[in-house]
N, C-alpha and C positions, 0 to 999 in steps of 0.2 A: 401414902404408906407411913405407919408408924415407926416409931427412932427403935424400935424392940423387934418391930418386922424387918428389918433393916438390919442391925446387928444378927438377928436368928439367920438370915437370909447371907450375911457376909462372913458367918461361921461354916455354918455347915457347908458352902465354894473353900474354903480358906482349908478345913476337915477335908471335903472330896480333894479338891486338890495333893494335899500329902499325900493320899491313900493310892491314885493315883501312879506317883511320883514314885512311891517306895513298893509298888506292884512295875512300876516299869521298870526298874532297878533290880528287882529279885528276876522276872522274865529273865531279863538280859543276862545277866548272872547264869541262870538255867538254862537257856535253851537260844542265847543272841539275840537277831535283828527279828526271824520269821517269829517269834514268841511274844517279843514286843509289839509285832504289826498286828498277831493276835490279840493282845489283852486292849489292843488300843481300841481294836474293832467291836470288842465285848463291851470296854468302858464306853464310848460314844453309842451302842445300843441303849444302855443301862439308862444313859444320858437322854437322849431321845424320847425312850420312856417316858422318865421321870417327869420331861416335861411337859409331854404331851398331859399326863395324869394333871401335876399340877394345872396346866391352863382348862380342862377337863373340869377340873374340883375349881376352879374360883369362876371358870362359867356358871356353872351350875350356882355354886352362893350367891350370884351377883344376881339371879334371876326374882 
């Protein structure tokens, strides 16, 4: 992996991460614990996803 795959790759965890963090924060804020179980259960979908797609997309290049 490239020093630029690398950095793009330890931004955009470093970006999810806050986004995260200040979605968990406002939840809590609005609605407590059952809102935060919620957005947590949305964000590790999203997550999930994401990943699946990515390892989906660099199967597919590596062919």
């Amino acid at each position: 992996m490239t020093a630029r795959r690398i950095i793009a790759r330890c931004t955009a965890v470093t970006v999810g991460l806050l986004l995260v963090a200040s979605a968990t924060a406002g939840a809590y804020l609005d609605g407590g614990w059952p809102l935060v179980a919620a957005t947590w259960v949305i964000v590790l979908a999203v997550a999930a996803s994401a990943c699946a797609l990515t390892w989906a997309i660099d199967n597919w290049n590596a062919r």
